[in-house]
C-alpha positions, 0 to 999 in steps of 0.5 A: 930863629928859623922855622925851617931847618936846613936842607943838610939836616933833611932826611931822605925817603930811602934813609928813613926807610933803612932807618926804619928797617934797621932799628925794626928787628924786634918787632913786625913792622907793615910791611906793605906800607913800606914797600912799592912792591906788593911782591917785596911785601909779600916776600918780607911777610914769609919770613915772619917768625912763628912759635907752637909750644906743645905743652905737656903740663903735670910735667912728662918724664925724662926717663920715659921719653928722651933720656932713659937710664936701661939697666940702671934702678932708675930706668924703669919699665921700657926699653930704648929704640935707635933713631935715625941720628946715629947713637942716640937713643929714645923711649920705646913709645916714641917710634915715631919722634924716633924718625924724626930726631934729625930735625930736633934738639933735644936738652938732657941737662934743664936744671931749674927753680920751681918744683911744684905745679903752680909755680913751675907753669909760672916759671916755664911760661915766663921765665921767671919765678913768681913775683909778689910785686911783677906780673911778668908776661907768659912767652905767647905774650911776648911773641904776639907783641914782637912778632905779631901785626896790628890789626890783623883778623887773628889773635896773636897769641892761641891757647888749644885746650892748655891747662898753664898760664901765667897771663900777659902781665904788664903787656896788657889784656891786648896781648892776652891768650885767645883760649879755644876749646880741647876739640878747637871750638870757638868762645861764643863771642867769635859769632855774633847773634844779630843780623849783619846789618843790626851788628854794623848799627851797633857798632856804629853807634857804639864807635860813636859814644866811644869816640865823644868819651875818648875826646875828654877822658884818655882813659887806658881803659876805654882804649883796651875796651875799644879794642877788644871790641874791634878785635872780635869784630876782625875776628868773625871774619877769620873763623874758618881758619879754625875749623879743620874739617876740609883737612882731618880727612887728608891728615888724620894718618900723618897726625893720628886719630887723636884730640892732639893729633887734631890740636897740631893740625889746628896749629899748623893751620894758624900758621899759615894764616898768620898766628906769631904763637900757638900753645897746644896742650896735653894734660895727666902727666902728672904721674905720682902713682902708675906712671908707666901706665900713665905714660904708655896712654899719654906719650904715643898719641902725644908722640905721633901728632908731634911728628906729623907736625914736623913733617907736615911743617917741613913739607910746607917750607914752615919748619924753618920760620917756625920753632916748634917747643916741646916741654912741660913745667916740671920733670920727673924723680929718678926714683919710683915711689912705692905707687909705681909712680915718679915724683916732681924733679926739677935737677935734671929733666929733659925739653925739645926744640925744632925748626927755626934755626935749631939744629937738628939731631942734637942733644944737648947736656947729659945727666949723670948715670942715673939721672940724678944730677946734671953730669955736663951743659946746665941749662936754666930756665932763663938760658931756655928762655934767652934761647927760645927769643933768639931763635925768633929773632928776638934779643931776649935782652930787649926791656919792657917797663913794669911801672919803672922797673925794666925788665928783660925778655930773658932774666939778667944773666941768663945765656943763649945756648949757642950750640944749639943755634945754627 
């Protein structure tokens, strides 16, 4: 036996790094550990994909947003706006998303599984229907595990003020949502309490119990604690990139004197600090009774703040590293009940996607006459899903174990919706 292997089987440095770069796809690697050149570095940093879900929980309506049924029982109170894609048509109380239709895609034709609230936030978080035996992790989850950065000051995965989750599942707490308030206040723990100097003692000490314990005990717990530990400590070094102030002046016409024009603001800024995903709530759409009166107060702030964050995104040259999500867990019933309000509908309801390769000034699917049923292009939640992850740059087949169960990002069966990628 020879204790050296020959020199044919050696790898090279430049075949280990194309190695390394080709099989790394689905995940961001370190870069500046792999390049010479701090400007290479920083070039491969840019491209780092970015995902904001603007969740609209209790579930928008279609009929009042992006596929109105004028003239037709169904269509109730408020009448349709041109928009600067050519023959197409949105709500009255989206002027703005109006002008900004070429830059996203609209999907007429979701059919989904889940019809009420808690089972739906499940579903359109992760995917899938809820499990008595699997945890499966919510979409933020998954990005803040594939496109996210070890070690990096920021969380990767940020909920501002959303009332859905579905947790991170089998993932582990290390890639569970850092929630922040609906004003974009900070959890107590971002500050410490103690003078720097007793903090680093601390610390110290506390590094040192932990590192005499791991040496017997490969508990997975010890190594979630220590973590989570030193993840709040990057943190307090990195809180200014959640404070807006410098910016609301300067932004607050483009984004709209709104808590959600404020939330939006803060995701664009988490971008560009480096935050793979944001989720950015707004909530009472849930609109059983009064759902035009419910509407006319939710969609206009909603609406304004969305489209300062697309022009804000493409002014920056973010938008194409970025998808920007708009969707809520359920949609609407076509009839309106005897409270002037509509119901759960999950047969054929509306969703949105911008930027990150998604074509602009699409719509996609279409409902039949009076949006009872899907007329053409069905889209489930899993094909939304499998969508969303190849629009990041992820393979929505890519597996994760529960136990020794595989499971992939996307549902078996589920389809990418190609026409809706560039």
């Amino acid at each position: 036996m020879h204790g050296f292997c020959p020199r044919h089987e050696h790898f090279s440095r430049r075949a280990l790094l194309k190695g390394t770069l080709a099989t790394a796809a689905g995940s961001l690697v370190n870069w500046g550990s792999l390049f010479d050149s701090p400007l290479r570095a920083e070039e491969a940093e840019k491209k780092q994909k970015h995902c904001i879900l603007l969740w609209m929980n209790g579930g928008a309506s279609q009929f009042e947003t992006f596929d109105m049924k004028p003239g037709r029982k169904t269509g109730g109170l408020f009448r349709p706006i041109a928009t600067n894609v050519a023959g197409t048509q949105i709500c009255e109380l989206m002027p703005k998303m109006a002008q900004q239709m070429d830059k996203i895609a609209v999907i007429r034709s979701m059919k989904t599984s889940e019809v009420d609230h808690p089972g739906g936030i499940y579903l359109m978080h992760t995917g899938y229907r809820p499990s008595a035996n699997v945890r499966f992790p919510e979409l933020g989850a998954i990005c803040a595990k594939y496109l996210g950065r070890d070690g990096a000051d920021l969380p990767g995965f940020v909920k501002v003020s959303s009332q859905g989750d579905a947790g991170a599942g089998f993932l582990g707490p290390k890639h569970q949502a850092f929630g922040i308030g609906s004003e974009g206040g900070l959890p107590p723990f971002s500050t410490s309490s103690l003078e720097p100097e007793r903090e680093t003692r601390r610390h110290e000490l506390r590094s040192f119990v932990e590192d005499q314990y791991t040496r017997e005990h490969k508990a997975q717990t010890a190594k979630m604690h220590r973590e989570s530990y030193e993840a709040a400590r990057r943190l307090q070094k990195a809180r200014k990139a959640f404070d807006i102030s410098p910016e609301w002046d300067k932004y607050r016409e483009l984004y709209g004197d709104s808590a959600f024009g404020r939330r939006c603001l803060l995701a664009r800024r988490l971008v560009e600090s480096g935050v793979p995903f944001i989720e950015v709530g707004q909530s009472s759409y849930d609109s059983h009774a009064d759902n035009f009166e419910w509407h006319k107060g939710l969609v206009p702030p909603m609406e304004h703040a969305w489209a300062g964050l697309l022009v804000d995104l493409a002014e920056r040259g973010l938008l194409e590293s970025t998808l920007v999500v708009w969707m809520g867990e359920i949609g609407r019933t076509p009839s309106i009940n005897n409270r002037a309000g509509r119901d759960h509908y999950v047969r054929c309801w509306s969703t949105a996607l911008a930027g990150s390769g998604v074509k602009g000034g699409l719509v996609y699917g279409s409902s039949d006459d009076d949006g009872v049923e899907v007329k053409d292009n069905v889209v489930t939640e899993g094909d939304f899903f499998a969508t969303i992850y190849q629009a990041l740059g992820v393979d929505p087949k890519t597996e994760n174990y529960a136990g020794v169960r595989p499971v992939p990002l996307a549902p078996f069966g589920s389809k990418v919706v190609s026409e809706l990628l560039s």
